[in-house]
C-alpha positions, 0 to 999 in steps of 0.5 A: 820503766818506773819514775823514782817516786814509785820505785821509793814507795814500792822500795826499789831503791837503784842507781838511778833513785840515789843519782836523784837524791845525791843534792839532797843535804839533810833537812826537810824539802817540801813541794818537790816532785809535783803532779797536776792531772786531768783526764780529757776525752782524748787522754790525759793533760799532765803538768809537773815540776823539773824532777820527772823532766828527764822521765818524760823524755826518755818515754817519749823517746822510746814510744817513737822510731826514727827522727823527730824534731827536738828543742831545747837544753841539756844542762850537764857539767860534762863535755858531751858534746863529742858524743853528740851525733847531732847539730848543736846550736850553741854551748853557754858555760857559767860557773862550771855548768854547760848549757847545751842548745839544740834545736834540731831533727835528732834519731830517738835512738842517738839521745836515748844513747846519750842519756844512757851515757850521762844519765845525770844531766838534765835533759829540758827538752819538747817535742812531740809525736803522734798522741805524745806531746811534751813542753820543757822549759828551757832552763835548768832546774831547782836546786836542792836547797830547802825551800824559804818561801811561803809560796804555793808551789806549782806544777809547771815545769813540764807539760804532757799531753798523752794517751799513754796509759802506761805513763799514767799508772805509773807517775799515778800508782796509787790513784785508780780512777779520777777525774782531776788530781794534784800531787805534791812530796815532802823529803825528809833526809833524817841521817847521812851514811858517810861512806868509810875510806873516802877522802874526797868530798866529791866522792863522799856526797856521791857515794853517801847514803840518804835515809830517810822518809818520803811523803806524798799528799794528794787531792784526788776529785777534792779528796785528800789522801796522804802516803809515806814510805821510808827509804834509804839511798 
């Protein structure tokens, strides 16, 4: 399994790299897709932004077997409820977007099935299981407008602590040896491809293709590295 960031720069572009870019207008959004690692004795200390929230689960998940005790929100627009196959705390709605709280023993299996079926909502979700330990914040996350403030962006959506080596080379691809490091993108979406023949404006954002360039600017031990790669998905 490999995080969207990758796949761009390794131009693997799939569904699953346009499904992230669909709330992306045209323009330039900066400090998105944030990293902060530091290596311990014990494996690795990681805090991130929303965008890998859902990549995290879904290793966590497939590292264990059987139940494990999960809290959180899913946030979707979809009634997933019925597909479900655990207890649901409560479901707030606003504005067309549903709030799904659990807090409760689920079978990995059952939510990586209902991952698999709705891909796009966001699971915000923590649990932990043997050397694998995940904190979500409970709420839903940035949107896809570019960012106003002059503020330094921070990493602190997510927190990880895991010896998984196979979750670290791939959220750090290009990073081979370190001791600290903070990662940071920019997106730049340069042209909108409209799909022809589409009518709805649902559809035409769905089915539109983002072309354009991904920036990634490191500091790894206090030294800096900047990378791009253009995409089109």
């Amino acid at each position: 399994m490999k995080n969207t960031i990758r796949k761009i720069f390794e131009h693997l572009s799939d569904e699953e790299v346009h499904e992230e870019f669909i709330k992306f207008s045209r323009g330039l959004f900066k400090d998105r897709y944030l990293i902060y690692c530091k290596k311990q004795k014990k494996g690795y200390s990681i805090k991130t932004s929303s965008e890998f929230t859902n990549f995290f689960v879904r290793m966590g998940l497939e590292s264990i077997e059987g139940k494990v005790k999960v809290k959180g929100i899913i946030v979707t627009t979809l009634d997933i409820v019925k597909d479900c196959k655990f207890e649901i705390i409560n479901v707030k709605k606003y504005m067309g977007i549903r709030q799904v709280i659990i807090d409760t023993e689920v079978d990995s299996v059952d939510l990586l099935d209902l991952m698999n079926k709705y891909p796009r909502a966001f699971y915000a979700l923590s649990f932990s299981s043997g050397m694998f330990e995940l904190k979500s914040k409970a709420k839903p996350p940035k949107s896809g407008k570019p960012g106003t403030k002059e503020e330094e962006p921070k990493a602190d959506f997510c927190s990880v602590k895991t010896n998984n080596e196979e979750l670290v080379r791939d959220l750090l691809f290009d990073a081979s040896d370190f001791s600290e490091i903070q990662i940071k993108h920019e997106i730049e979406i340069k042209q909108i491809e409209i799909p022809q023949g589409v009518s709805d404006p649902v559809k035409m954002r769905e089915l539109a293709k983002r072309n354009g360039v991904l920036r990634r600017l490191s500091i790894i031990d206090g030294g800096k590295k900047v990378s791009e790669s253009e995409f089109s998905v």
